[in-house]
C-alpha positions in Angstrom: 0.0 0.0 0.0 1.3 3.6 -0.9 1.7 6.3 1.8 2.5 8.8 -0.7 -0.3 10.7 -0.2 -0.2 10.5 3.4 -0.1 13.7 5.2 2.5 14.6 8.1 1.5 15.7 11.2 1.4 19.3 12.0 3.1 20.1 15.3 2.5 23.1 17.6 6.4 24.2 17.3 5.1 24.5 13.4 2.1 26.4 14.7 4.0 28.8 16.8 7.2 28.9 14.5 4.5 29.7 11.0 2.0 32.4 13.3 5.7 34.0 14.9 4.9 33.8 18.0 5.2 31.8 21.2 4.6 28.0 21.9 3.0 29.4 25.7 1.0 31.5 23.4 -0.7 28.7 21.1 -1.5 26.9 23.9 -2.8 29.9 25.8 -5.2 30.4 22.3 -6.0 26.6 22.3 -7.3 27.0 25.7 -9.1 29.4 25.2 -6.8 31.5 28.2 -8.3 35.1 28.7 -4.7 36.7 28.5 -4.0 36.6 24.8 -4.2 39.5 22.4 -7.1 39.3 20.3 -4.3 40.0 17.5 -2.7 37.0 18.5 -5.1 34.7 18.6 -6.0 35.7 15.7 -2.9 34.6 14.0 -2.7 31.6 15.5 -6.2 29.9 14.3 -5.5 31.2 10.7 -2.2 29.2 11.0 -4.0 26.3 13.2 -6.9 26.7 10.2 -4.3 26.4 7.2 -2.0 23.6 8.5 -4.9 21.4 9.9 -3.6 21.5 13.2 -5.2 19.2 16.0 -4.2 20.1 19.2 -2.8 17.4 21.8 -2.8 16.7 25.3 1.0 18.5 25.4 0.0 21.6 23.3 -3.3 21.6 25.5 -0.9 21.4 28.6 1.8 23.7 28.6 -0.4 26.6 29.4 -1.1 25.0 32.8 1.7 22.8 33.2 -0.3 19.9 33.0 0.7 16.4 31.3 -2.8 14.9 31.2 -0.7 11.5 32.7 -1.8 9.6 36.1 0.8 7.6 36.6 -0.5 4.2 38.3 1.2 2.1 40.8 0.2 -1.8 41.3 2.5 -4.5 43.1 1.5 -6.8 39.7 -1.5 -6.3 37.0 -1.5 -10.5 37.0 -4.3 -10.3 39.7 -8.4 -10.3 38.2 -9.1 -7.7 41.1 -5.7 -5.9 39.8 -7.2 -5.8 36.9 -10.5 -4.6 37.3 -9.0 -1.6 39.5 -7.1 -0.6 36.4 -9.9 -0.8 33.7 -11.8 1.5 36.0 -9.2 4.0 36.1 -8.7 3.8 32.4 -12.3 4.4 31.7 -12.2 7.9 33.9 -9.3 8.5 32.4 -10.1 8.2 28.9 -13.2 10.1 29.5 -11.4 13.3 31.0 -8.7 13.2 28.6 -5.5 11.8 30.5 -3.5 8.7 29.6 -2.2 6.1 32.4 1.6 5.4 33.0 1.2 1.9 34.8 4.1 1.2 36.9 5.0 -1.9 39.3 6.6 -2.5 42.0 6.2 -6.5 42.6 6.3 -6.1 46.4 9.5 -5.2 46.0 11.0 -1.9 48.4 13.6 -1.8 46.1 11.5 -1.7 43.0 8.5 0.6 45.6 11.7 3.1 45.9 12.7 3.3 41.5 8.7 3.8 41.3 9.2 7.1 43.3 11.7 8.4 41.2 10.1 7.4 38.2 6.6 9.1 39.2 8.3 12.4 40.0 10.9 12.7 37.3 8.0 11.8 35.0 6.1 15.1 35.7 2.8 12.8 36.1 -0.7 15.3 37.0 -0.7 12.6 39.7 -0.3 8.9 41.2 -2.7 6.3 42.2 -0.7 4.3 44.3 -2.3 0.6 45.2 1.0 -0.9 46.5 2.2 -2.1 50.4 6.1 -0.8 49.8 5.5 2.3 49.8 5.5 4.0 53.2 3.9 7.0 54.6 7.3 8.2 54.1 7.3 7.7 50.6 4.1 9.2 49.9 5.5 12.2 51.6 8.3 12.6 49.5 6.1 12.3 46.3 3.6 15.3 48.0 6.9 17.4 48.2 7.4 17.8 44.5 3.7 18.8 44.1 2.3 15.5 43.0 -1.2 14.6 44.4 -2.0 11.6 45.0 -4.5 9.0 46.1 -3.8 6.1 47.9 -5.7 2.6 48.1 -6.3 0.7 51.3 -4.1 3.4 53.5 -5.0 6.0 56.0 -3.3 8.8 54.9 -4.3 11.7 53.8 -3.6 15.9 53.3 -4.2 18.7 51.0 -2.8 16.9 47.9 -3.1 13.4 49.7 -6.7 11.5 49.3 -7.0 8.0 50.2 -9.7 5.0 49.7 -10.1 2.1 52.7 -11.6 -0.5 52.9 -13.5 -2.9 55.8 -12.2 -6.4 54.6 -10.3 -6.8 58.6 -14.1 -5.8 60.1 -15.5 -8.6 58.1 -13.2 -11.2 59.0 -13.8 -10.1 62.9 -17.5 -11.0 61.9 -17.0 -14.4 60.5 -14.0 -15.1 63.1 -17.0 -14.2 65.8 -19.8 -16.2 64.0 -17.8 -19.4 64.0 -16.6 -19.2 67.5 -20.3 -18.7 68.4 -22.1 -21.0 66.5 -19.5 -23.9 65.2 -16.3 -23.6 67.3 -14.6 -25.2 64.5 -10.8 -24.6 64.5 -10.0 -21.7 61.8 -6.7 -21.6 59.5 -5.3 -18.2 58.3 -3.7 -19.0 55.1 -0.7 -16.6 54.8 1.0 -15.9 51.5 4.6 -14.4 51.6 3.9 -10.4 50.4 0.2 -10.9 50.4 0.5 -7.4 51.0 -1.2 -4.6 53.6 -4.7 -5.6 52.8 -3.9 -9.6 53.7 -1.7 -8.2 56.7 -4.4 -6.6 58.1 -6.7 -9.1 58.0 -4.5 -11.9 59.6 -3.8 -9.8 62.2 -7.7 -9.0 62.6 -7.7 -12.9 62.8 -5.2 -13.3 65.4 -6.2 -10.6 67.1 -10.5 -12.2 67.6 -9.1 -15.8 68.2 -6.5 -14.2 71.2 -9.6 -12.3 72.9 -11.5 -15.2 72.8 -9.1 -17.7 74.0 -9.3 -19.8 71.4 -6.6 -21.9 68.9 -6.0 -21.1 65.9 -3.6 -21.8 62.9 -1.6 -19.7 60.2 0.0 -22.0 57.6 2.2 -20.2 55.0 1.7 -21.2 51.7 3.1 -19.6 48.1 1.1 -17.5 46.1 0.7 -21.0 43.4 -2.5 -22.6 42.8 -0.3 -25.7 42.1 1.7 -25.6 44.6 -0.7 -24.7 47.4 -3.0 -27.6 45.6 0.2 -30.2 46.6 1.1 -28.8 49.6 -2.6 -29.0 50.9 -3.0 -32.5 49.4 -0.7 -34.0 52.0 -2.3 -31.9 54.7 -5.3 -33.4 54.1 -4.7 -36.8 54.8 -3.6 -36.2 58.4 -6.0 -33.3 59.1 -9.9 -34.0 58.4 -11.8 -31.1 59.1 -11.4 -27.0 59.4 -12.3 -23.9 58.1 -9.9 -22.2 56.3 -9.5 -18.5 55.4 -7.7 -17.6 51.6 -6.5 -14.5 50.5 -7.6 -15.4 47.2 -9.9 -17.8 44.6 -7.2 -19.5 43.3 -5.5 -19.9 46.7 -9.1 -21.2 48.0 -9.8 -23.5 44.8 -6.5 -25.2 45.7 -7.3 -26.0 48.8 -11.3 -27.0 48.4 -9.6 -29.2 45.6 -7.3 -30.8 47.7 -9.6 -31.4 50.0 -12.1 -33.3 47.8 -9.1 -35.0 46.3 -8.8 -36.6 50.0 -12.6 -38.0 49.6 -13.5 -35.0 52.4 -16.7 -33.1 52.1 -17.3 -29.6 51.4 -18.9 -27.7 53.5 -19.7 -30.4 56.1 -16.0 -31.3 56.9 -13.9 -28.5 55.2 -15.0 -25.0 54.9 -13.3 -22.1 52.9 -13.6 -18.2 52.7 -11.5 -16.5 49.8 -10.9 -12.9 51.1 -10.8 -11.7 47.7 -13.5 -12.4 45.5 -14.2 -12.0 41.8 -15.9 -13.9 39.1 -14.3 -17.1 39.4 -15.6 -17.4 42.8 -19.1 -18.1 40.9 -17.1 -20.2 38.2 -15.3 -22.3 40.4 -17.2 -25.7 41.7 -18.3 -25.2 43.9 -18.8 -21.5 44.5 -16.4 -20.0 47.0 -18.1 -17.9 49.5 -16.0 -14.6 49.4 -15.5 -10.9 50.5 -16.9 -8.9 47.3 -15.5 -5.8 46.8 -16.2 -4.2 43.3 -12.8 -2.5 42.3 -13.6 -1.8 39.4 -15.9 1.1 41.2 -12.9 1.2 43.3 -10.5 2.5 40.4 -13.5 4.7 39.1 -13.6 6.7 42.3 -10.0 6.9 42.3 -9.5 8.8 39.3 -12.1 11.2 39.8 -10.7 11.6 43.3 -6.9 12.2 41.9 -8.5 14.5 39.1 -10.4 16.8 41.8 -7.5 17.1 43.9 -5.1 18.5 41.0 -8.1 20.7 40.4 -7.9 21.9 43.8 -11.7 20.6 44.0 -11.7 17.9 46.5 -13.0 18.1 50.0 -13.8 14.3 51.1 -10.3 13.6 51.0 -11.0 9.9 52.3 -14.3 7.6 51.4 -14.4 4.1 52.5 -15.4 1.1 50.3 -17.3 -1.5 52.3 -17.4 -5.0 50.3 -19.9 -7.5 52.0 -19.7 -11.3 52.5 -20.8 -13.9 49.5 -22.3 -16.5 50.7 -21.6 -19.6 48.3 -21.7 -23.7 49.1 -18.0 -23.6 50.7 -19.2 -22.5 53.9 -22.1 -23.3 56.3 -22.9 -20.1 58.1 
């Protein structure tokens, strides 16, 4: 196919260098900024009219310093609910004109601390920042070179700080109480190695019922491998017969329900699981995992708009608070 005929694209450096004027000024008349000349602005939309000239998000920005970029930090976008946080910032973002810059961090403090520089050397309009590495500390030094920024499942906030929580540790105090009350089966926290803050908390709203109560408990650490968790739990089962077991998430949970079928035991009636997390496959997977619902991609959605209204000095409910509910599925009998 010939691309002869295909046109070049115009530039605002062309617009600026054909009208003789400044590239601040073309981007004051694209935004329609009161303090141009009328004889300016003039000149620039019979050049911008001529060449064909469509403005971008840089010509658009350099009036008010603005990059139209959120930069986005995730420990991995592997994860479903990763995912579905993501796709809900991209659909704010693309509706109010900015792009993402996804950057991760893979749990890592050493990778958390390269992020830092790579948000503020970017000259990002802001960060969403869903990631345990990075301290309060951290998001301190990010605030200092003017970025705002919103952070997920942390309490901090200030005037460029917003954050979003959520009430996954309350729930597990719930179900933690309800079993001790009405089945006093023993419980199992299953903890996987940089699970993050949101597991952390959790467990240690686990512990934390079980040590009030005076009552036993297990934590049994397990990697973050459907297959390997499935082999692990395999063996467990045929020395342990019964309990209720708490997963971070599905996959974690389907490996151990698995297992345990796999060992002839029965599900609810001799092993019961919870999946802290819980997406779609929790209604895929046979049978269906009773979970902590939390829809993030409304999560991301709120975010954005959150992170937008802050950089537009708009924002005065700096933190809002997610509550995701229990699912109850065939895993459990309560």
């Amino acid at each position: 196919m010939s691309t002869d005929n295909k046109k070049p694209r115009v530039t605002i450096y062309e617009v600026a260098k054909k009208a003789g004027v400044s590239l601040a000024t073309v981007s004051r008349v694209i935004n329609n900024a009161n303090n141009v000349s009328q004889e300016a602005k003039n000149k620039v939309n019979d050049v911008i009219k001529k060449l064909g000239f469509k403005p971008s998000a840089l010509a658009q920005g350099l009036a008010t310093s603005k990059s139209f970029i959120i930069a986005v930090v995730v420990p991995s976008a592997n994860y479903v609910y990763i995912s579905n946080f993501i796709n809900g910032i991209q659909e704010v973002a693309k509706n109010k004109g900015f792009k993402i810059l996804l950057l991760t961090t893979s749990h890592s403090k050493l990778d958390a601390t390269k992020v830092i520089e790579d948000v503020i050397k970017s000259h990002v309009d802001g960060v969403i920042i869903f990631d345990d590495e990075l301290t309060s500390d951290d998001i301190r030094n990010i605030n200092s070179y003017s970025v705002p920024a919103v952070i997920i499942n942390h309490n901090v906030s200030g005037e460029t700080t917003g954050c979003i929580l959520f009430n996954h540790d309350e729930l597990i105090r719930k179900v933690v109480l309800d079993n001790i009350s009405h089945n006093g089966i023993d419980m199992t926290f299953i903890h996987v190695h940089n699970g993050g803050r949101l597991l952390n908390k959790v467990e240690k709203a686990f512990v934390q019922v079980h040590e009030n109560s005076n009552k036993d408990y297990n934590i049994i650490n397990c990697d973050d491998s459907y297959t390997q968790t499935y082999e692990d739990f395999k063996e467990y089962f045929k020395y342990n017969k019964k309990g209720y077991f708490i997963a971070y998430r599905d996959s974690i949970a389907a490996a151990v329900l698995n297992a345990a079928m796999d060992n002839n035991l029965r599900i609810p009636e001799d092993v019961q699981v919870l999946s802290i997390i819980g997406t779609k496959y929790s209604k895929i997977i046979r049978p269906n995992i009773t979970n902590l619902y939390l829809d993030f991609n409304e999560v991301g959605k709120i975010a954005t708009s959150m992170l937008i209204d802050i950089s537009n000095n708009n924002l005065y409910k700096k933190v809002n608070k997610f509550e995701a509910k229990i699912v109850k599925y065939n895993t459990t009998i309560e």
